[in-house]
N, CA, C and O atoms as a printed pandas DataFrame, in Angstrom:
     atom_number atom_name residue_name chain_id  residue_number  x_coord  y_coord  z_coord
0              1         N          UNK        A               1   -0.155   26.731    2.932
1              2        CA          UNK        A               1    0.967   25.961    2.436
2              3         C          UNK        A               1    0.599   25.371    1.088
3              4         O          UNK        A               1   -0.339   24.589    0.932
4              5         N          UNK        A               2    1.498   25.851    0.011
5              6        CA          UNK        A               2    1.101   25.491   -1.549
6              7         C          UNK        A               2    2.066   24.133   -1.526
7              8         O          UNK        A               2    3.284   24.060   -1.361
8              9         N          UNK        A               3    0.775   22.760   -1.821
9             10        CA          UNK        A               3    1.967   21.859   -2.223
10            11         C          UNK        A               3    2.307   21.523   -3.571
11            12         O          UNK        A               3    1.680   21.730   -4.610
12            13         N          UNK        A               4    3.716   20.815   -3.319
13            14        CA          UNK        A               4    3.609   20.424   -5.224
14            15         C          UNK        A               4    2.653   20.305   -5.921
15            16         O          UNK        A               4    1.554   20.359   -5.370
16            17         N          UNK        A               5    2.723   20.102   -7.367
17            18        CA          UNK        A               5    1.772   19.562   -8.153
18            19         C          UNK        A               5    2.265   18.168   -8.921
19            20         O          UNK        A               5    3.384   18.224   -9.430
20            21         N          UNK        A               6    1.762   17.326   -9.006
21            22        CA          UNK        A               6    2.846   16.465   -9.908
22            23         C          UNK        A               6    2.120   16.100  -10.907
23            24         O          UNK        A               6    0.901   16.187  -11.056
24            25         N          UNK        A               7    3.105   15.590  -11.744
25            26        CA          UNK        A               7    2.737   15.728  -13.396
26            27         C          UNK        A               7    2.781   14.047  -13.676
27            28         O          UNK        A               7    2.747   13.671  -14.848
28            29         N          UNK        A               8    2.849   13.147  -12.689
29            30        CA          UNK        A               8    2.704   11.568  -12.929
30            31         C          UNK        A               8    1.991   11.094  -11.525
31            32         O          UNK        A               8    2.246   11.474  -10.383
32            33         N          UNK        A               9    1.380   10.499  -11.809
33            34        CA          UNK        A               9    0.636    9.455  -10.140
34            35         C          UNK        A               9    1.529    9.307   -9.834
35            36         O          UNK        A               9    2.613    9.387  -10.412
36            37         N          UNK        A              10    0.957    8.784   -7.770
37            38        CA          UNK        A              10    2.058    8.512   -6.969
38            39         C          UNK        A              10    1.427    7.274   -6.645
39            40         O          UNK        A              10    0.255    7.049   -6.345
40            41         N          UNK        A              11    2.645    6.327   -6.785
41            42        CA          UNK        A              11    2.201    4.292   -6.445
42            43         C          UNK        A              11    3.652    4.541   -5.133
43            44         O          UNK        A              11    4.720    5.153   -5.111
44            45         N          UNK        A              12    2.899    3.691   -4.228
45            46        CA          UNK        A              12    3.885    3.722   -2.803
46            47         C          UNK        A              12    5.030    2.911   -3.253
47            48         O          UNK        A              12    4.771    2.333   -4.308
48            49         N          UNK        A              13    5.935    2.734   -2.903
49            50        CA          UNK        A              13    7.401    2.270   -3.328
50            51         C          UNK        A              13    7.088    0.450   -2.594
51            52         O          UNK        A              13    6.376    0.082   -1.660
52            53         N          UNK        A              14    7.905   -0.242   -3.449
53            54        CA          UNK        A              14    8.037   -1.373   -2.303
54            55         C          UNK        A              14    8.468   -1.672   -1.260
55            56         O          UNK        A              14    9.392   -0.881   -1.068
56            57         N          UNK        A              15    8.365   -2.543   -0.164
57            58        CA          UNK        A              15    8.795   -2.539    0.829
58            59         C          UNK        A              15   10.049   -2.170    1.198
59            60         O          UNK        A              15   10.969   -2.002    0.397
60            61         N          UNK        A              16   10.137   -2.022    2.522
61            62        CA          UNK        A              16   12.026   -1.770    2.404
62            63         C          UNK        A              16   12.450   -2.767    4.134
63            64         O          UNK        A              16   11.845   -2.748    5.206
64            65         N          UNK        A              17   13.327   -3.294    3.841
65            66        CA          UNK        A              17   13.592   -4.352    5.156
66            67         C          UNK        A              17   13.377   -5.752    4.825
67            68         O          UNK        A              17   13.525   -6.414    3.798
68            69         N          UNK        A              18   12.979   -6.000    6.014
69            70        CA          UNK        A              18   12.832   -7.652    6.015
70            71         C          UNK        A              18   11.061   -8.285    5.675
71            72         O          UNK        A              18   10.714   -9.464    5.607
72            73         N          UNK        A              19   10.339   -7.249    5.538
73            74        CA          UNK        A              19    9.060   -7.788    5.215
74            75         C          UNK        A              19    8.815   -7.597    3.452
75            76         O          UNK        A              19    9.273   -6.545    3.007
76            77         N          UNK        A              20    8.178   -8.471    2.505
77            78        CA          UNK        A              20    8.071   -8.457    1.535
78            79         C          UNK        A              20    6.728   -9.101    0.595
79            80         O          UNK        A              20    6.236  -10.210    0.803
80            81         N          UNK        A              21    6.501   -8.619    0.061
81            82        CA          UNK        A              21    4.750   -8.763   -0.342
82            83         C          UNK        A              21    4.662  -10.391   -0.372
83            84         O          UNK        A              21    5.613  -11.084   -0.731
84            85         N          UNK        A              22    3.838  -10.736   -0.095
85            86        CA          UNK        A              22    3.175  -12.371    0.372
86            87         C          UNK        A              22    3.160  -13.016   -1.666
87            88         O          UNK        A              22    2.915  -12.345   -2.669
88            89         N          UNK        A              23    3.527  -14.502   -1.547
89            90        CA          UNK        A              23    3.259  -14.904   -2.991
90            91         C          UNK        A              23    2.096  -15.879   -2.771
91            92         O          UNK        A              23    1.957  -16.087   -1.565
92            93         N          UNK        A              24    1.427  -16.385   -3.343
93            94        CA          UNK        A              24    0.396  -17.106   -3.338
94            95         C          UNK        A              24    1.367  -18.915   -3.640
95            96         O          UNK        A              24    2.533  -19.257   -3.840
96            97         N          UNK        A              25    0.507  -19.360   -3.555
97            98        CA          UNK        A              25    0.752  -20.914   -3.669
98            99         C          UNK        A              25    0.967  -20.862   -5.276
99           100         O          UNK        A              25    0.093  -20.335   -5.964
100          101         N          UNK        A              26    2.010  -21.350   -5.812
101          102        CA          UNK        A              26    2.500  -21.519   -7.441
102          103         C          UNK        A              26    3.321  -20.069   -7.444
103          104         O          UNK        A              26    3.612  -19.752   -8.597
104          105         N          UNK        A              27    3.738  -19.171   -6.511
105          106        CA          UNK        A              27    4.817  -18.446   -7.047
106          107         C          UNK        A              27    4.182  -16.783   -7.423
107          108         O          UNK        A              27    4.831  -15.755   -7.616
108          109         N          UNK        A              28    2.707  -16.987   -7.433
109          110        CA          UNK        A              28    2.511  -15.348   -7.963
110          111         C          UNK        A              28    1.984  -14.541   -7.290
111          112         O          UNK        A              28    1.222  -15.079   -6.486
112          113         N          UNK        A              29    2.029  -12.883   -7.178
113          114        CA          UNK        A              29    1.811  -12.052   -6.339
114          115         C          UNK        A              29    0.196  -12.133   -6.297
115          116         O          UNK        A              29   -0.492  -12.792   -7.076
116          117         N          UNK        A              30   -0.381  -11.136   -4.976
117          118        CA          UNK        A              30   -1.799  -10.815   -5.086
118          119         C          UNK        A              30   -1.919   -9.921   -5.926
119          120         O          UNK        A              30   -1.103   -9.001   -5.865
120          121         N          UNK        A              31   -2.987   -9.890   -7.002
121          122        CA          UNK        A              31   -3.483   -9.475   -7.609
122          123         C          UNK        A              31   -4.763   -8.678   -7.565
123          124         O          UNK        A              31   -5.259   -9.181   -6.557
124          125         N          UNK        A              32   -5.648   -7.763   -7.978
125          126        CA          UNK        A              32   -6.480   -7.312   -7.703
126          127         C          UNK        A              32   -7.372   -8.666   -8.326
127          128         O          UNK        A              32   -8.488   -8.818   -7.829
128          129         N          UNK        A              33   -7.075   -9.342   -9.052
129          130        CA          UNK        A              33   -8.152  -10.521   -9.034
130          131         C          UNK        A              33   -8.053  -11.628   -7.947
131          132         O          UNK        A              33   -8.955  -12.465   -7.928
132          133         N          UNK        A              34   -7.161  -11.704   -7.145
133          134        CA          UNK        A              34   -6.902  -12.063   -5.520
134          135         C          UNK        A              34   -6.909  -11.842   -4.810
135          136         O          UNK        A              34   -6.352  -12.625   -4.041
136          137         N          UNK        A              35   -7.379  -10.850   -4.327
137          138        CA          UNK        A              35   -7.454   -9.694   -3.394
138          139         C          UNK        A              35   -8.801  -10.246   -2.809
139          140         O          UNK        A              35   -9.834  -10.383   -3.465
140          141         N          UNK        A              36   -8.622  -10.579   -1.332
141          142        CA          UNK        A              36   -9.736  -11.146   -0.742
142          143         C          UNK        A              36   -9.796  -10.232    0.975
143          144         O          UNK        A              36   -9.028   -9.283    1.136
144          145         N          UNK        A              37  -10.587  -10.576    1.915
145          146        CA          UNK        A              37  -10.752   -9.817    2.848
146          147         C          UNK        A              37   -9.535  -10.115    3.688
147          148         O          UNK        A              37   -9.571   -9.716    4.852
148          149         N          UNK        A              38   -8.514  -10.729    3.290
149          150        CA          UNK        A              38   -7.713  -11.820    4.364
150          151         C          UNK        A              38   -6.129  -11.203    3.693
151          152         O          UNK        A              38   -5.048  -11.771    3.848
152          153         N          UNK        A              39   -6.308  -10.192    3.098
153          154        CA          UNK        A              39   -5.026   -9.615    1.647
154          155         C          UNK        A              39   -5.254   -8.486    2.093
155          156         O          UNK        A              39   -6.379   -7.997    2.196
156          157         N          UNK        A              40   -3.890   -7.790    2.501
157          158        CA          UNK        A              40   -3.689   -6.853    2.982
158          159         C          UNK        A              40   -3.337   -6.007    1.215
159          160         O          UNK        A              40   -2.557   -6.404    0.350
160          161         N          UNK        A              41   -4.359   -4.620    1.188
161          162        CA          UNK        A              41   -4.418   -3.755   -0.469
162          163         C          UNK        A              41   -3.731   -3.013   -0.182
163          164         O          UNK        A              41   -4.194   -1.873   -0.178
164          165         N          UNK        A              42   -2.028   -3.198    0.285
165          166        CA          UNK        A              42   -1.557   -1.620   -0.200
166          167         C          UNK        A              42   -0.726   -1.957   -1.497
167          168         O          UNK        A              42   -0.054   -2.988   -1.529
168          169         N          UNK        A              43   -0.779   -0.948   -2.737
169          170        CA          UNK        A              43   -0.546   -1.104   -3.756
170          171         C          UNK        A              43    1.090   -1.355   -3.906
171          172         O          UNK        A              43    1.834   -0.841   -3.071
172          173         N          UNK        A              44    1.504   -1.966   -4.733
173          174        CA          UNK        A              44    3.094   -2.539   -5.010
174          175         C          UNK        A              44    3.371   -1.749   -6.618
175          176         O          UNK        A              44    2.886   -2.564   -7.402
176          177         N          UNK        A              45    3.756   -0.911   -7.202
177          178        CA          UNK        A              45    4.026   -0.494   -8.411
178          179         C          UNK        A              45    3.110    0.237   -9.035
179          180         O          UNK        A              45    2.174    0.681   -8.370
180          181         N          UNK        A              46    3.209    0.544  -10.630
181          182        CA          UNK        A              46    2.611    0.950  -11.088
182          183         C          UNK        A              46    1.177    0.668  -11.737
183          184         O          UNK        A              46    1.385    0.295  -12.892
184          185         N          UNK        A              47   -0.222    0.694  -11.458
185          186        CA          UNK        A              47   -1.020   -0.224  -12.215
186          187         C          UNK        A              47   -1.281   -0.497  -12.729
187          188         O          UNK        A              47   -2.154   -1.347  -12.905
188          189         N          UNK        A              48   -0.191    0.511  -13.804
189          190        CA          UNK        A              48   -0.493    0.298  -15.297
190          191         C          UNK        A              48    0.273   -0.955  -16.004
191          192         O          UNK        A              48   -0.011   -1.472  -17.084
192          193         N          UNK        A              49    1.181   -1.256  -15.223
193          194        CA          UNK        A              49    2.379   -2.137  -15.434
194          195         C          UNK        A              49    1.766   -3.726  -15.289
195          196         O          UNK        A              49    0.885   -3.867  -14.441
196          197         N          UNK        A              50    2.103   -4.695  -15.918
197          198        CA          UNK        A              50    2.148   -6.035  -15.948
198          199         C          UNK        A              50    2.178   -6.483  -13.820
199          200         O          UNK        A              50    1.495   -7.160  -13.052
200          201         N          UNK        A              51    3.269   -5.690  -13.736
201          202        CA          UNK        A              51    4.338   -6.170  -12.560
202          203         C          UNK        A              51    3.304   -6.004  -11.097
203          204         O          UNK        A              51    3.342   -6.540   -9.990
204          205         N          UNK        A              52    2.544   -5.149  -11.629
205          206        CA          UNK        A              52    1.643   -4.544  -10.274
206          207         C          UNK        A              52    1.270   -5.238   -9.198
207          208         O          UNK        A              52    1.566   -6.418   -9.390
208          209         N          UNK        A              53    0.830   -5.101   -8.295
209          210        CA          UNK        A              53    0.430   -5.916   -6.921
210          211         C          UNK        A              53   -0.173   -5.683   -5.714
211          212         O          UNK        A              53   -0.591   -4.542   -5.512
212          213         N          UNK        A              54   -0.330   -6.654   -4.733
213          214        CA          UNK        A              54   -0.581   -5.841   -3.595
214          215         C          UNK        A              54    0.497   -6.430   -2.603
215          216         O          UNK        A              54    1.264   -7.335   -2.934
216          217         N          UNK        A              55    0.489   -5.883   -1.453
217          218        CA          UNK        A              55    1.057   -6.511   -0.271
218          219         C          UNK        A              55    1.171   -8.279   -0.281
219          220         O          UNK        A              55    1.973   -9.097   -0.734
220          221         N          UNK        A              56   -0.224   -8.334    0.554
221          222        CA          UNK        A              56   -0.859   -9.811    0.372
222          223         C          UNK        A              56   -0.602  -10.437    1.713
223          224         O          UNK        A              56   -1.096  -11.529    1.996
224          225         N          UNK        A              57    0.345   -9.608    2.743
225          226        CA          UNK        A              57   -0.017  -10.259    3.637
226          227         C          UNK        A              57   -1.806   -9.774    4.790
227          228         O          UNK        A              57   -2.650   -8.897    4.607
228          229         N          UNK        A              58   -1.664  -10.960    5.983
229          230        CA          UNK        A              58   -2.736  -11.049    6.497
230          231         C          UNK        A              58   -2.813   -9.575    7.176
231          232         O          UNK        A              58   -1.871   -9.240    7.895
232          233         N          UNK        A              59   -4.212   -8.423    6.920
233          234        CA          UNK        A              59   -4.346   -7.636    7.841
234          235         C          UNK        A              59   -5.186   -7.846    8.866
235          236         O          UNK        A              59   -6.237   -8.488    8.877
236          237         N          UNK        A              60   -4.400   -6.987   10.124
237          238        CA          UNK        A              60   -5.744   -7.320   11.363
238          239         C          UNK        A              60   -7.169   -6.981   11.067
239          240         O          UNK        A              60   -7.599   -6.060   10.373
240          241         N          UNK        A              61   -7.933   -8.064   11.842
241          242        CA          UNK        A              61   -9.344   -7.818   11.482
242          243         C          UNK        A              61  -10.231   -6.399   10.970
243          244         O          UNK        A              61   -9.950   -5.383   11.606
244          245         N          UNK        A              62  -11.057   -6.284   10.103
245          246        CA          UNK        A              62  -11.468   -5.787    9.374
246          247         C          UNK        A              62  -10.835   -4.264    8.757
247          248         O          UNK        A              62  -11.405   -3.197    8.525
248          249         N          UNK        A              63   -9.760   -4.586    8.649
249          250        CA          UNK        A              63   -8.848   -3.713    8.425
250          251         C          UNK        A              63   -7.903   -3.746    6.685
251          252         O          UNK        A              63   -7.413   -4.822    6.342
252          253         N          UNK        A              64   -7.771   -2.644    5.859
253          254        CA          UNK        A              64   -8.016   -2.870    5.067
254          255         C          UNK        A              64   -5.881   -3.268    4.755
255          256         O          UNK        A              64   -5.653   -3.619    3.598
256          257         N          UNK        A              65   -4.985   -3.219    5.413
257          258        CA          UNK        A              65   -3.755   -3.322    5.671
258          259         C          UNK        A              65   -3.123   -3.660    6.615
259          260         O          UNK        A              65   -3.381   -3.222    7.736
260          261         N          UNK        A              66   -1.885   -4.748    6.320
261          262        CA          UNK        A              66   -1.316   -5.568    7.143
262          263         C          UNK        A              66   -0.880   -4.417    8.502
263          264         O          UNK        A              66   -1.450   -3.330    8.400
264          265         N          UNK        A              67   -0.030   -4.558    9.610
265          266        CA          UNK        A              67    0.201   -3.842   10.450
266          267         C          UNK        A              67    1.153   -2.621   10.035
267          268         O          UNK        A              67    0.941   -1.410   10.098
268          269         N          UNK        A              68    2.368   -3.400    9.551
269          270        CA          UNK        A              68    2.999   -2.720    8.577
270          271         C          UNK        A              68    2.474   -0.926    7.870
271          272         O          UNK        A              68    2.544    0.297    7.985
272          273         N          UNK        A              69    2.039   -1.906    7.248
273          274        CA          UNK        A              69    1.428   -0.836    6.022
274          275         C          UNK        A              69    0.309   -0.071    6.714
275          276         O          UNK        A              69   -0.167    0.780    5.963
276          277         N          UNK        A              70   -0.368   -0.122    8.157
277          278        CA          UNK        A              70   -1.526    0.524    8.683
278          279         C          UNK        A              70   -0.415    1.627    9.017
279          280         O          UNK        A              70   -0.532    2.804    8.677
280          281         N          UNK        A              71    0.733    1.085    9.758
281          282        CA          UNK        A              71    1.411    2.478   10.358
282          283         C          UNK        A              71    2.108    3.464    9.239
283          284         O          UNK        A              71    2.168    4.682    9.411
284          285         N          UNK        A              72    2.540    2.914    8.273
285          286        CA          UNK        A              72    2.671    3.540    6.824
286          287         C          UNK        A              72    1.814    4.665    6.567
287          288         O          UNK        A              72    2.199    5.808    6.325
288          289         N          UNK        A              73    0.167    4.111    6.663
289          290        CA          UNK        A              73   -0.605    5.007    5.733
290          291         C          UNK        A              73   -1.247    6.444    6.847
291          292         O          UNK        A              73   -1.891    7.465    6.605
292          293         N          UNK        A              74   -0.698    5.874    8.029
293          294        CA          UNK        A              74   -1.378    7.188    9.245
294          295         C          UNK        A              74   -0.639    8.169    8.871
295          296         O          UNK        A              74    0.556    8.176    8.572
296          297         N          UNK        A              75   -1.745    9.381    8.912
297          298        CA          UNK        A              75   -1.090   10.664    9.075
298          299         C          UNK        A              75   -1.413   11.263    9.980
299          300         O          UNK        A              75   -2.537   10.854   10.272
300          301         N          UNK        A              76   -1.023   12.252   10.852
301          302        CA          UNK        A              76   -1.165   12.565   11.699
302          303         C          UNK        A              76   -1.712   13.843   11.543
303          304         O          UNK        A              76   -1.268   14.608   10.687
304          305         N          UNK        A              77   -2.942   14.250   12.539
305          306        CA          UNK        A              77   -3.471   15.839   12.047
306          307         C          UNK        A              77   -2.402   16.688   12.368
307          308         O          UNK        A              77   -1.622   16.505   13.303
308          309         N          UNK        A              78   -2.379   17.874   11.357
309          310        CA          UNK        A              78   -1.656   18.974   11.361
310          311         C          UNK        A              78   -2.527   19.978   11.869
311          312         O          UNK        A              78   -3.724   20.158   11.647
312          313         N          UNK        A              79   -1.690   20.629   12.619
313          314        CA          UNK        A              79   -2.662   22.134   13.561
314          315         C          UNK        A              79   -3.045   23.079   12.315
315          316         O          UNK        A              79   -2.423   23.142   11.255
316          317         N          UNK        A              80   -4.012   23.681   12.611
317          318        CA          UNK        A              80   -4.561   24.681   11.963
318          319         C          UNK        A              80   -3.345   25.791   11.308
319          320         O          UNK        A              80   -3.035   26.075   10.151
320          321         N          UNK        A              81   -2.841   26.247   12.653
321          322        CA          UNK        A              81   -1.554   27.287   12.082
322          323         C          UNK        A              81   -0.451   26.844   11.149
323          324         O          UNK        A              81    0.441   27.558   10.691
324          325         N          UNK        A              82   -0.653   25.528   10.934
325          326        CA          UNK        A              82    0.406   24.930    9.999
326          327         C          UNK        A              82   -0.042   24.569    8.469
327          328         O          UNK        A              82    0.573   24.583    7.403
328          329         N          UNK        A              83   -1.256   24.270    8.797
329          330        CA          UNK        A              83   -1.915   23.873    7.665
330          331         C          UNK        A              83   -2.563   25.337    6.819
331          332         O          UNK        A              83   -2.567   25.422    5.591
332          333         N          UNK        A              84   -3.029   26.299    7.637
333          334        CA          UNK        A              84   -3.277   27.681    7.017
334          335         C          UNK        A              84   -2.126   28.654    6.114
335          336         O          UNK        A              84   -2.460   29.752    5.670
């Protein structure tokens, strides 16, 4: 199976629903200079951009994303005959 190729990075989209990236105390997102073990890193935009971010809410223990975003990033193995 030939997949696309793409001709720009892929940054995950923002949330969609009722959950929405965590702000810090004074109003501003996590930042990769905020980003602590307790800050859930799934990326918010582009990183090249001013606007960029992370999640920021709390992930379960030693886990690198909130619950949310853990079931987001699973993929599930594909069988051999599918993947060949």
């Amino acid at each position: 199976m030939n997949l696309p190729i793409r001709s720009e990075p892929y940054f995950p989209a923002a949330q969609s629903g009722t959950e929405r990236p965590r702000k810090l105390a004074g109003g501003q997102f996590v930042t990769t200079l905020t980003l602590s073990s307790n800050t859930c890193r799934w990326p918010i935009g582009d990183p090249t951009q001013a606007d960029f971010h992370y999640c920021g809410h709390r992930p379960e223990s030693g886990r690198p994303y909130c619950d949310e975003h853990e079931r987001r990033s699973y993929q599930g193995q594909r069988s051999r005959a599918a993947s060949g």
